[in-house]
C-alpha positions in Angstrom: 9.9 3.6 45.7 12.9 2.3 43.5 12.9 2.2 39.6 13.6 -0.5 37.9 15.4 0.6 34.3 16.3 -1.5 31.2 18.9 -0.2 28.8 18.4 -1.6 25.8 19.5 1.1 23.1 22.6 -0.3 21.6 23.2 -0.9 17.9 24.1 -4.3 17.8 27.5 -3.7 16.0 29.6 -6.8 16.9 26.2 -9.3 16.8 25.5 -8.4 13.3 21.8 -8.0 13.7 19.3 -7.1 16.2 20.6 -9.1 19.2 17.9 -8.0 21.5 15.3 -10.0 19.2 17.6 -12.8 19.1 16.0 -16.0 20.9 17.9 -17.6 23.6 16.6 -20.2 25.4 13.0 -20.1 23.5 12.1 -16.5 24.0 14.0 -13.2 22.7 17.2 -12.1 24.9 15.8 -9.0 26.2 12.7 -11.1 27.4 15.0 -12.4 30.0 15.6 -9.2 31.5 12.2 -7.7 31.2 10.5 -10.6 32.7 12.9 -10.4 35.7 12.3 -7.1 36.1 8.6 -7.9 35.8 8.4 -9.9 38.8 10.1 -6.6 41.2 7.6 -4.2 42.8 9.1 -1.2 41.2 8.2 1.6 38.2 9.4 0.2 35.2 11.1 2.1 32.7 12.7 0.5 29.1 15.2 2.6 27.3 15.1 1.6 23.7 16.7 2.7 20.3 14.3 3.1 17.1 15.9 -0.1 15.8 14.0 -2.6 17.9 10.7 -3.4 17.3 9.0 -3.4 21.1 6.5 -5.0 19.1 8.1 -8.4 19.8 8.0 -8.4 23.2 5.7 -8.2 26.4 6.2 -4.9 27.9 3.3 -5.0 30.7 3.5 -2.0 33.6 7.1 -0.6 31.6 7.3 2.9 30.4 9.2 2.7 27.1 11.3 5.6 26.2 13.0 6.1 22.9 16.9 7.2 22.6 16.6 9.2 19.8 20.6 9.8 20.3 22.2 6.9 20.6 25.0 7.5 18.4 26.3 9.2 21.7 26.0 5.9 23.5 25.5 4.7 26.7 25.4 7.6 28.5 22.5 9.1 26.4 20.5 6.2 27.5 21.4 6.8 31.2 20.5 10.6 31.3 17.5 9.7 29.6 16.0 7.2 32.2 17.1 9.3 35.2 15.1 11.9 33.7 12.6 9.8 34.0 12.9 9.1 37.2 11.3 11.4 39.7 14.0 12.7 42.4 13.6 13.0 46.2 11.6 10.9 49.1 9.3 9.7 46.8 12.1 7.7 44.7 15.3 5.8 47.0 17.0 5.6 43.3 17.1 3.3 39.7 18.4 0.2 40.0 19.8 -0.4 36.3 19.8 -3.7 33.9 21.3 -4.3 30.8 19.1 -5.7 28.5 21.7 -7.9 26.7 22.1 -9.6 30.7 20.1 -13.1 30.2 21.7 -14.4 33.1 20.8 -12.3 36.0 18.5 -13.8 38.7 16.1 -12.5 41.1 18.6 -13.6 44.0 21.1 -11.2 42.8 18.9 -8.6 42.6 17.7 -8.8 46.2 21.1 -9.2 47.2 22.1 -5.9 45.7 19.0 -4.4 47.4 19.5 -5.6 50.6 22.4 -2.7 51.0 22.4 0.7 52.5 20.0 2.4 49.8 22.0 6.0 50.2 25.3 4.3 48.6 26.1 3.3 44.9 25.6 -0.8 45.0 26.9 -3.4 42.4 28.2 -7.1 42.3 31.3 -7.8 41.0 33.1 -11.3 39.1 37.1 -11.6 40.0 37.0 -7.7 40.1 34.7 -6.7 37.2 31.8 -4.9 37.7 28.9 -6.2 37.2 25.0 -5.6 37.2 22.0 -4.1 38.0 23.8 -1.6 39.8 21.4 0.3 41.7 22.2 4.4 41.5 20.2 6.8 44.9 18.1 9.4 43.9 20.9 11.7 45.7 23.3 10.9 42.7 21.0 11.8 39.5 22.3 15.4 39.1 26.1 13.8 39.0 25.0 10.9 36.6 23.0 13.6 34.3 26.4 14.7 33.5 28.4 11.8 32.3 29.4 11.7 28.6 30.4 8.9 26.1 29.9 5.2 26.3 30.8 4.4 29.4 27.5 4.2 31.7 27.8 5.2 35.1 31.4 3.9 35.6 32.8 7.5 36.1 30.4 8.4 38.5 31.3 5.2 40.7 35.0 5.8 40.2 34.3 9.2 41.8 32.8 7.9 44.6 34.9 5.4 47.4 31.9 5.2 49.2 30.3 2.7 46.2 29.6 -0.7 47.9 30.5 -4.2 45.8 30.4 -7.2 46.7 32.1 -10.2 45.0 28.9 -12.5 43.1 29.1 -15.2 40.0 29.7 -15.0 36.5 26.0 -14.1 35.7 26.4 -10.5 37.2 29.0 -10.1 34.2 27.5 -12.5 31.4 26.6 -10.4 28.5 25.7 -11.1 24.8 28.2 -9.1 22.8 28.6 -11.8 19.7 26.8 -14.8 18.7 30.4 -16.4 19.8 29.2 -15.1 23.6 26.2 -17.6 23.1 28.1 -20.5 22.6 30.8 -19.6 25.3 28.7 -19.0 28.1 30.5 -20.0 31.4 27.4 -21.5 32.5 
């Protein structure tokens, strides 16, 4: 069993607003990501702040978990999930989405599956990485310790081992500004 986990605790800062709630493309932007994770086989888990209102969107089969500390950013939201997560043979790992990622397709995400499940896997675009990246089980107790806003980049950085593998703009696409909605590269 894999889980499949949504981050989705930012403040919004640079959007101005909500951007989650936002509609792109006739539904709101972190519909996109939940309904892709929707149609995966996997326990669900969402990672939310107190500032969205799940209200507004369909959260069928997800656990939702609130990041009561988010001012410590995106790490708090990380820890959180894998505790969540149940370690050992019962769990390979989390595979984890951003949900400000509209872009990110089903294909990718088997792709990114289809590795060695005992190794860090992630796409990258002209050497950026990109998303879901999918974490083992066998790395939770590193990733439980990783501070700041950075996600799980120092915990890849520690590890050579980490496979990537070069994908499309949509594993890097993110919705930062309402400026990022009109410059998709799409």
């Amino acid at each position: 069993m894999t889980t499949a986990v949504v981050l989705a605790a930012g403040m919004s800062k640079r959007f101005g607003k909500q951007k989650l709630e936002y509609i792109y493309k006739k539904k709101p932007l972190l519909q996109w990501t939940l309904d892709l994770v929707n149609n995966l086989n996997f326990r669900k888990i969402l990672v939310v702040s107190k500032s969205l209102d799940i209200s507004k969107f369909n959260l069928d089969d997800f656990e939702v978990a609130i990041n009561e500390k988010t001012e410590r950013g995106l790490s708090s939201s990380v820890k959180l999930a894998i505790a969540m997560c149940k370690k050992g043979k019962e769990n390979e790992g989390a595979l984890f989405f951003l949900g400000d990622m509209p872009e990110i397709d089903l294909k990718l995400v088997k792709r990114v599956l289809s590795f060695n499940t005992s190794h860090i896997v992630f796409p990258t675009f002209e050497g950026v990485k990109g998303f879901p990246v999918f974490l083992p089980s066998s790395y939770f107790d590193e990733a439980k310790r990783i501070k700041g806003d950075s996600g799980l980049i120092s915990v890849i950085k520690a590890h050579k081992e980490c496979i990537s593998f070069e994908d499309g703009w949509k594993c890097v696409y993110d919705v930062d500004t309402i400026d990022d909605l009109k410059n998709k590269k799409g």
